[in-house]
NUDREN-999407 format. One record per residue (C-alpha): x, y, z; residue number from 1. Coordinates in pm, 1 decimal. Example, Ala and Ser with C-alpha at 12.3 -4.5 7.8 and 13.67 -1.06 7.14 Angstrom:
2
+----------+----------+----------+-----+
!       xx !       yy !       zz ! pos !
+----------+----------+----------+-----+
!   1230.0 !   -450.0 !    780.0 !   1 !
!   1367.0 !   -106.0 !    714.0 !   2 !
+----------+----------+----------+-----+
This chain:
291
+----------+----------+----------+-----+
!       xx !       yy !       zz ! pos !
+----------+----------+----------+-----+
!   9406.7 !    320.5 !  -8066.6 !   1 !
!   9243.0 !    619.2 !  -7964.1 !   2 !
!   8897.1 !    520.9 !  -8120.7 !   3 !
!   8894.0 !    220.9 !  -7912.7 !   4 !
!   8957.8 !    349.3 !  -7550.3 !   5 !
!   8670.0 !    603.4 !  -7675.2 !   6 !
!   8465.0 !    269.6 !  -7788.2 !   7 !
!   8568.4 !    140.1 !  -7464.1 !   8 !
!   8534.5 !    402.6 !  -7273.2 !   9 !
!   8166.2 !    431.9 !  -7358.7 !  10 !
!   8100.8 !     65.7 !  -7294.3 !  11 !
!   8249.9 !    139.6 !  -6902.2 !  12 !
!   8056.5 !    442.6 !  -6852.9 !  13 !
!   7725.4 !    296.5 !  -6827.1 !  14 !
!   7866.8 !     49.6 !  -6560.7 !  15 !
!   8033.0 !    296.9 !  -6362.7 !  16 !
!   7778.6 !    524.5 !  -6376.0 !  17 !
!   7503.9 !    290.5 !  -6208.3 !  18 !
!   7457.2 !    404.2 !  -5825.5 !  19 !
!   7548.4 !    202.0 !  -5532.8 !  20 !
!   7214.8 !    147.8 !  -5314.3 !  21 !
!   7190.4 !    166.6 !  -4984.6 !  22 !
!   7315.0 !    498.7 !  -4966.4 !  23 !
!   7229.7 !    746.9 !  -4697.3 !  24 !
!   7368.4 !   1048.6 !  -4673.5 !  25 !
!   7454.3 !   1166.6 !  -4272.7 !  26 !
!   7403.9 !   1533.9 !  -4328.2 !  27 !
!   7166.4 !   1629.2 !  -4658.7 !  28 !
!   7142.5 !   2050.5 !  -4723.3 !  29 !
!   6846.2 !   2194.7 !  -4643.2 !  30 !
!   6708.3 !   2352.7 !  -4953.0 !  31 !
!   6570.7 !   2613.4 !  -4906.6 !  32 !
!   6938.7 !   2744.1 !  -4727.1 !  33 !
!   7131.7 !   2656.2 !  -4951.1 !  34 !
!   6995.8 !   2817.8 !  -5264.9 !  35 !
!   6990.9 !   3141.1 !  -5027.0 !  36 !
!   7357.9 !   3150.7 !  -5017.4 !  37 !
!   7474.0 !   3047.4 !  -5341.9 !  38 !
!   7630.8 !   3298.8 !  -5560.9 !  39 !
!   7796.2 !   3235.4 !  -5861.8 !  40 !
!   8182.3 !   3094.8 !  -5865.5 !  41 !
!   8074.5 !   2827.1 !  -5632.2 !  42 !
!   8181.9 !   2543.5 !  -5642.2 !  43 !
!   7951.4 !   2249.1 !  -5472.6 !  44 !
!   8126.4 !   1918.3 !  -5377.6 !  45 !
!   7911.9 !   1636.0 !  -5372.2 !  46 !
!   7997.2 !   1287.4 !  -5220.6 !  47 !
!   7878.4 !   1076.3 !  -5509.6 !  48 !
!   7725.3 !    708.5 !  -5466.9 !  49 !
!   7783.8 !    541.4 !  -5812.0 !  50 !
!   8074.2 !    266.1 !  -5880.8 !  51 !
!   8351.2 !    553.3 !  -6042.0 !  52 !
!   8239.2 !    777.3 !  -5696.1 !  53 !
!   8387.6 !    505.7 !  -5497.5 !  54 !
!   8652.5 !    494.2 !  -5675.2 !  55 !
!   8739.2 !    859.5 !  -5687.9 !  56 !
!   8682.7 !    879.0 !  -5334.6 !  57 !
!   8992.7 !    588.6 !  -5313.6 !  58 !
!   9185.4 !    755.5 !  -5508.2 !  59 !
!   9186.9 !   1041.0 !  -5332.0 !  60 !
!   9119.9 !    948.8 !  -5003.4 !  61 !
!   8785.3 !   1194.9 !  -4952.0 !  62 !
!   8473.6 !   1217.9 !  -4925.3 !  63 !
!   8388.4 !   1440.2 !  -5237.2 !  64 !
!   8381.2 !   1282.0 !  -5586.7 !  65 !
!   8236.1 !   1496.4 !  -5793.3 !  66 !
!   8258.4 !   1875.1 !  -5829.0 !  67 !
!   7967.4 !   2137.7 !  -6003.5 !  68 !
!   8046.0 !   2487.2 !  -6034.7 !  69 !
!   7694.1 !   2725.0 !  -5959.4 !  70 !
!   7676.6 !   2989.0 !  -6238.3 !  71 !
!   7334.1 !   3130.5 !  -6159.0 !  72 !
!   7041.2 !   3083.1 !  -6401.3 !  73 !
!   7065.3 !   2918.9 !  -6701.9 !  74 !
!   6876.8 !   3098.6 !  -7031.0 !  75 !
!   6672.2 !   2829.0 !  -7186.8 !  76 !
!   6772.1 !   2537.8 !  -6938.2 !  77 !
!   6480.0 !   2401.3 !  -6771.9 !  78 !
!   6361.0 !   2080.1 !  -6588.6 !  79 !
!   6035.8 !   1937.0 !  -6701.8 !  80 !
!   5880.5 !   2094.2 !  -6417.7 !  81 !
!   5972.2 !   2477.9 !  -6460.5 !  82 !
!   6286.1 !   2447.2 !  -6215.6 !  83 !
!   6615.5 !   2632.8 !  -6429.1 !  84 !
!   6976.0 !   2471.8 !  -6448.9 !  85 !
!   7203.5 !   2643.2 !  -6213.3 !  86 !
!   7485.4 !   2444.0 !  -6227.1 !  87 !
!   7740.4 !   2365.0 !  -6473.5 !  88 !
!   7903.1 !   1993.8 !  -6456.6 !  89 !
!   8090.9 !   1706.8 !  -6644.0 !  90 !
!   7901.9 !   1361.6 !  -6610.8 !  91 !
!   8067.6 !   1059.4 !  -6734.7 !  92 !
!   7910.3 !    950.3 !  -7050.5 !  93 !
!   7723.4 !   1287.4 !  -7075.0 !  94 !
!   7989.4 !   1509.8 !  -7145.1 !  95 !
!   7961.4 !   1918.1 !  -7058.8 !  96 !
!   7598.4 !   1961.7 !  -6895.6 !  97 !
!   7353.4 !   2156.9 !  -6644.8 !  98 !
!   7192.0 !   2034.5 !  -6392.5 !  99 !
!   6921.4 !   2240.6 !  -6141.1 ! 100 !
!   7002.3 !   2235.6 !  -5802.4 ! 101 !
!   6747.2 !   2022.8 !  -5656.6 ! 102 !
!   6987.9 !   1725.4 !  -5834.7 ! 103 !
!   7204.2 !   1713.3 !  -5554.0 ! 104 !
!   6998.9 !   1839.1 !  -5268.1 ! 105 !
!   6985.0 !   1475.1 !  -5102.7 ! 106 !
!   7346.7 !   1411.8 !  -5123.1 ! 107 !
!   7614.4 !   1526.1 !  -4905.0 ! 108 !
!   7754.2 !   1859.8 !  -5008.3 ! 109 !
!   7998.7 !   2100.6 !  -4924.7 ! 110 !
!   7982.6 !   2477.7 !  -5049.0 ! 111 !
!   8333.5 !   2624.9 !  -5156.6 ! 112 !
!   8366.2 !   3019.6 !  -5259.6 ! 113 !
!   8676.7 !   3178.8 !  -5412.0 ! 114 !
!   8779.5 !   3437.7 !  -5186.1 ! 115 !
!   8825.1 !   3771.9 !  -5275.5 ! 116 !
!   8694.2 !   3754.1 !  -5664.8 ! 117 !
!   8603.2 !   4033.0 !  -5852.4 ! 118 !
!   8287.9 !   4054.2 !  -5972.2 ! 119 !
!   8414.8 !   4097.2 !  -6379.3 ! 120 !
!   8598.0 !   3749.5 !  -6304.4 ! 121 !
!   8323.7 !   3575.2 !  -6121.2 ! 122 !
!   8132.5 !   3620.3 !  -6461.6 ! 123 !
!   8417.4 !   3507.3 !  -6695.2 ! 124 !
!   8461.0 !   3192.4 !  -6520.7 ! 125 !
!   8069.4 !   3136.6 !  -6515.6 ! 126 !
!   8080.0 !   3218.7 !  -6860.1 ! 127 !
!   8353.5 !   3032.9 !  -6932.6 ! 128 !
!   8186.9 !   2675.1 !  -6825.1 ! 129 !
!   7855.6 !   2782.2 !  -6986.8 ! 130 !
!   8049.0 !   2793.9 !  -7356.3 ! 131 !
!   8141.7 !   2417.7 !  -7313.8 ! 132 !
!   7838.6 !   2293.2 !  -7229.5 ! 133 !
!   7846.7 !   1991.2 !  -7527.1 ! 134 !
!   8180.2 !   1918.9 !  -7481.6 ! 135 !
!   8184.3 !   1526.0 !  -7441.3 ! 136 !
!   8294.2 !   1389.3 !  -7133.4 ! 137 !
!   8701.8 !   1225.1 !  -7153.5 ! 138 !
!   8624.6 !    843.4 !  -7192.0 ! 139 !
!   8984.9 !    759.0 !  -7221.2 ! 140 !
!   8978.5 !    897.4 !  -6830.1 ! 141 !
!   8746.6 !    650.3 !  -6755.6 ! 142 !
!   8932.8 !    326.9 !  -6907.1 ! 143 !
!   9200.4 !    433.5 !  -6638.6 ! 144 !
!   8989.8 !    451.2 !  -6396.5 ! 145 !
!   8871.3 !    117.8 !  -6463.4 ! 146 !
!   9192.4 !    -59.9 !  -6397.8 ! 147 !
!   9122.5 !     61.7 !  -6008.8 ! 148 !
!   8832.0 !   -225.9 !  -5990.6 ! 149 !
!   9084.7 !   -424.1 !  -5915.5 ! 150 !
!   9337.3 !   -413.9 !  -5645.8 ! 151 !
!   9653.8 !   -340.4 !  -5834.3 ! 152 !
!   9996.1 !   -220.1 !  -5647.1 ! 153 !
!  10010.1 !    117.9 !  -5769.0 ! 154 !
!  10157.4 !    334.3 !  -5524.1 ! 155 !
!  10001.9 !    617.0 !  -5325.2 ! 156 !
!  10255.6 !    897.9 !  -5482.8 ! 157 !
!  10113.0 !    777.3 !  -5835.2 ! 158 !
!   9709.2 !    788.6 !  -5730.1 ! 159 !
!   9690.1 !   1148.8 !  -5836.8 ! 160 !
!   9868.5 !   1089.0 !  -6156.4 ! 161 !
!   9705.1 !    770.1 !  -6242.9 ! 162 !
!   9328.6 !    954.8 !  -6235.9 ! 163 !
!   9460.8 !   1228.2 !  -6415.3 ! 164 !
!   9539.9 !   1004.6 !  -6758.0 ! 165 !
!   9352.0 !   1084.6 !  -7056.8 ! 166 !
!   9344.4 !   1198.6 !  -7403.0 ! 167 !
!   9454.6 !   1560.4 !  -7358.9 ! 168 !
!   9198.0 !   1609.1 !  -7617.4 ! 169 !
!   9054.1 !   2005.7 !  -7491.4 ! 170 !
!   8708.5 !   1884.6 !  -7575.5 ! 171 !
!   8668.2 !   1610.0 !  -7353.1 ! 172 !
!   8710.4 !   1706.3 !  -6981.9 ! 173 !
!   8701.2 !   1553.5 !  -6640.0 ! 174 !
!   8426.5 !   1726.9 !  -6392.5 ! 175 !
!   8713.2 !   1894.6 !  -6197.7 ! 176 !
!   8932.5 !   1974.2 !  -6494.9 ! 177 !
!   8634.7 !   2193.1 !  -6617.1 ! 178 !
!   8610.7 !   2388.4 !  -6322.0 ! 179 !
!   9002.9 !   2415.9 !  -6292.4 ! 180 !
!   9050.3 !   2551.5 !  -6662.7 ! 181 !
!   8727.2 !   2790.6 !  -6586.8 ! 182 !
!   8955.5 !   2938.6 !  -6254.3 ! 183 !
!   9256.6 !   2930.6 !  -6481.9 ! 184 !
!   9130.5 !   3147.0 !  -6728.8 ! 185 !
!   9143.2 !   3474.4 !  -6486.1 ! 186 !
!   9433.3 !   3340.1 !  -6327.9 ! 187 !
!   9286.5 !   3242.5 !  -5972.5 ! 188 !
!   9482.3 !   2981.0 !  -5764.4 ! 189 !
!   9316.9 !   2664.6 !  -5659.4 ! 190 !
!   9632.6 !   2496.7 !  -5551.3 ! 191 !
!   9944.4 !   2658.1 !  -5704.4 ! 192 !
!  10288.0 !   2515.7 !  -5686.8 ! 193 !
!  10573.2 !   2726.5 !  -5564.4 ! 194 !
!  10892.0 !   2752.2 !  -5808.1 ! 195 !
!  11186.3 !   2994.6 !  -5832.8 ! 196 !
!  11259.1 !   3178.8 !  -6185.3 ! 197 !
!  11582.0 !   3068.2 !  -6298.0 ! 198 !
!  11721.0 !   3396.8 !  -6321.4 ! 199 !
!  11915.1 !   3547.9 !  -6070.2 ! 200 !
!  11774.1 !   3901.5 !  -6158.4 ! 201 !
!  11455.0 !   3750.8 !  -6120.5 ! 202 !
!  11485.8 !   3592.8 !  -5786.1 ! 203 !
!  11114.8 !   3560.6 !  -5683.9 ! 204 !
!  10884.4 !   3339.4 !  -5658.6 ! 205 !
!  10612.2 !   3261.3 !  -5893.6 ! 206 !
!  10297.5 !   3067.1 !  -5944.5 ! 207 !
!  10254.4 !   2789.2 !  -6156.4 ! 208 !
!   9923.3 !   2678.6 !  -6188.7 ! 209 !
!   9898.2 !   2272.6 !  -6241.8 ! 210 !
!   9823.2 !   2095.3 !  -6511.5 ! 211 !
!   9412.1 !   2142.5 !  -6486.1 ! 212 !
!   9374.7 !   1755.9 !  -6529.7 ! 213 !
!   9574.9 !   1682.1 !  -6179.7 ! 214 !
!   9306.1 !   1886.6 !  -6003.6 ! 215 !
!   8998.8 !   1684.5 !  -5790.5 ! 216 !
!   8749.0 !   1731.1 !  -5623.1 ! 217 !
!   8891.4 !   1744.1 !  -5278.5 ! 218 !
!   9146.6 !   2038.3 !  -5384.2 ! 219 !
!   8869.0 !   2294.6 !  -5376.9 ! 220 !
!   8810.4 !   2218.4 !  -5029.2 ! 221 !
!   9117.3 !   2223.2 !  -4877.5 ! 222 !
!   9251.9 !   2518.8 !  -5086.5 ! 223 !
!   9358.9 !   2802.7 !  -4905.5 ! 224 !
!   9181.7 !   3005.9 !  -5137.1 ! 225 !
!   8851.9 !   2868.1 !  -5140.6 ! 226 !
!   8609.6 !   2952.0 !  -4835.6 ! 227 !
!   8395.4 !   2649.3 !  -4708.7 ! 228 !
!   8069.5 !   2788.0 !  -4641.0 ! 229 !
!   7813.7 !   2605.8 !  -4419.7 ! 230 !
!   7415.9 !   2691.2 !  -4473.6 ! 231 !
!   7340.5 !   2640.1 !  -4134.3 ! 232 !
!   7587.3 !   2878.0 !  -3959.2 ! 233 !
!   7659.4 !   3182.6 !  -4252.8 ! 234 !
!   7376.7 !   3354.1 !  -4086.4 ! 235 !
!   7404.8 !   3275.9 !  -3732.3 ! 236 !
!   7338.7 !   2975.6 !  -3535.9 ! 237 !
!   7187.2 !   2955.2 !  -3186.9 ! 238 !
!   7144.5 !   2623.1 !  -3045.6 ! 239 !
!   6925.9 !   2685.3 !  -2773.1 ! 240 !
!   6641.2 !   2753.2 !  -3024.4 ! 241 !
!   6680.9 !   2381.4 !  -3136.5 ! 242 !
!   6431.7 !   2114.6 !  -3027.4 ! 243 !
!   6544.5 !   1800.1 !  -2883.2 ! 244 !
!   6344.0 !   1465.9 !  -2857.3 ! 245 !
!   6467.4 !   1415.4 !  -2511.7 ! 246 !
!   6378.1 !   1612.5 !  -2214.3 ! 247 !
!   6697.0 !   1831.1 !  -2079.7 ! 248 !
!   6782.2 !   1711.3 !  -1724.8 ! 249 !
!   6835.7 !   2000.1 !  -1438.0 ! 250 !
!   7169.0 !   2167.2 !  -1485.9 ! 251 !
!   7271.8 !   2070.1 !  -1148.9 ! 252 !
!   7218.0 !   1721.1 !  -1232.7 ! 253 !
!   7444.2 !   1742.4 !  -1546.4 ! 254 !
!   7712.4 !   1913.9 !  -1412.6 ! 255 !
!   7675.1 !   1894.9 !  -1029.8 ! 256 !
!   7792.7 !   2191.6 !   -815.6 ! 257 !
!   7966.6 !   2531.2 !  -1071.1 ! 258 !
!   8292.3 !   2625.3 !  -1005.8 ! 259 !
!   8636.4 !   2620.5 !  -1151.6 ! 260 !
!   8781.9 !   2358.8 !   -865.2 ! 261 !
!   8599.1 !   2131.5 !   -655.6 ! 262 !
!   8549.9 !   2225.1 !   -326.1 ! 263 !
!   8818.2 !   2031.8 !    -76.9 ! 264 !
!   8959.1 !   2132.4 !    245.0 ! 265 !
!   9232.2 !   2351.4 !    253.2 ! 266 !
!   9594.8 !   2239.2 !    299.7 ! 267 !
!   9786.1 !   2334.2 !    629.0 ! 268 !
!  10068.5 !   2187.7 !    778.0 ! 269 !
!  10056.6 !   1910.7 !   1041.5 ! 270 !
!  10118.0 !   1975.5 !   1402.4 ! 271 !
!  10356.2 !   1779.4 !   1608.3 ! 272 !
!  10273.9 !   1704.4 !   2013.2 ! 273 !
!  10598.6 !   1729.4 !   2137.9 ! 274 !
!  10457.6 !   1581.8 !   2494.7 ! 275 !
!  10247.8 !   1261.5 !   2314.3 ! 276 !
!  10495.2 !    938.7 !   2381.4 ! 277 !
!  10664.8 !    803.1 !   2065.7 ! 278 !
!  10624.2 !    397.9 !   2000.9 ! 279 !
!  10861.9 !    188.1 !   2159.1 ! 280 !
!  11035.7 !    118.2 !   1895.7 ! 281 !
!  11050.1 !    511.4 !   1793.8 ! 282 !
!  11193.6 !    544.3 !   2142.8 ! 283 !
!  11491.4 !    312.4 !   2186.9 ! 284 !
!  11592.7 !    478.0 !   1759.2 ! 285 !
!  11581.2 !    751.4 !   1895.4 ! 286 !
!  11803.9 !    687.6 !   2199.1 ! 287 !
!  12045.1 !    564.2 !   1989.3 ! 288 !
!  12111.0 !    787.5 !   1757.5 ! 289 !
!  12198.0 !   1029.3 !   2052.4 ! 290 !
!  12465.8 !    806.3 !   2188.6 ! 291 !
+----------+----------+----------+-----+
């Protein structure tokens, strides 16, 4: 059985794996900032534009759909041109690879940094990835996957679950399983789950860490332990130095006179002329309410 989800699995992967065109992304990095920040431990999100990126992104309801952790330069990784691998990744149908940078430079990305990590364990879990580059990629995962092509009724509750299927086999992992079980190894938290030790003695609570295959892409980012960093703002932004294509208009015109409240004129109470005569009608009211 298992030989023929892997037989199957491999068959899938080259159809999932086929981009989607007309894809544009709304905010691409710029380059040259983003390498400047990068340290290793990162973790870059990247909102992917092949058929199993759409479905991830269902799945999970995000944006992101794939996950690479940065781990710095790569000893004998190179592009044909000269540029090193920098980041460490699971592809479907690839398995455990590298990548340089400049892979995902015109996709929309998001920059994620473990907070508070000690130098000693930012290089275990760097090294950590690098040892499993090789490791094939978990083509059982994908036949699951596959079944989302079509529009089943599978709950919402069971999305999560339903992803995480696959052959528990350590050798074949899932891109965000890799950089789960690389956190897990020095014990840092993506999103831990909250339980209390069954001992009375013991009454405290604890963190579990979760199954490594239940973690996606989209957990980095809203973790309360990962930082989202932003190239264009981690070294100061000031927005008047940006050019527009459109002429400012005079402030005055934008906004029209400054002050907190509008001008208006101020609010006393109304006089009464005793002597002015009242309306007839007024009058004879008036005459008999006195009677």
């Amino acid at each position: 059985m298992g030989v023929m989800l892997d037989t199957v699995g491999k068959w899938l992967a080259g159809y999932l794996s086929k981009e989607v065109p007309g894809y544009e992304p709304f905010t691409p990095s710029d380059p040259d900032q983003l390498r400047g920040i990068m340290q290793p431990g990162d973790v870059l999100l990247v909102e992917g534009n092949n058929r199993i990126s759409g479905i991830i992104k269902y799945l999970t309801q995000s944006t992101w759909s794939h996950a690479a952790l940065f781990v710095g330069p790569i000893d004998g990784a190179f592009e044909p041109d000269g540029e090193q691998h920098v980041l460490i990744e699971a592809n479907i149908g690839e398995g455990v690879t590298s990548a340089p940078l400049s892979k995902y430079l015109a996709y929309h990305t998001r920059l994620c940094r473990p907070v508070g990590l000690s130098f000693e364990d930012r290089t275990t879990v760097c090294r950590y990835a690098i040892n499993r580059i090789g490791f094939g990629y978990d083509t059982k995962n994908i036949v699951d996957l596959a079944r989302y092509l079509f529009p089943l009724p599978i709950p919402q509750r069971w999305r999560r679950r339903m992803i995480a299927f696959g052959s528990g086999d350590p050798t074949k992992i899932i891109c965000s399983a890799l950089i789960a079980q690389a956190f897990d190894a020095v014990r840092y938290p993506i999103l831990p789950k909250i339980t209390r030790a069954a001992s009375r003695k013991a009454r405290r609570e604890i963190l579990h860490i979760r199954d490594s295959s239940l973690y996606m892409p989209r957990d980095f980012d809203i973790s309360p332990y990962f930082e989202v960093i932003k190239p264009t703002i981690v070294h100061g932004f000031d927005y008047t130095a940006l050019h527009w294509a459109d002429k400012q208009k005079p402030l005055q015109e934008v906004a029209g006179e400054f002050g907190v409240f509008p001008e208006s004129p101020p609010l006393v109470p109304e006089t009464i002329d005793e002597e002015t005569a009242l309306p007839a009608a007024e009058v004879t009211v008036a005459e008999t309410a006195r009677v």
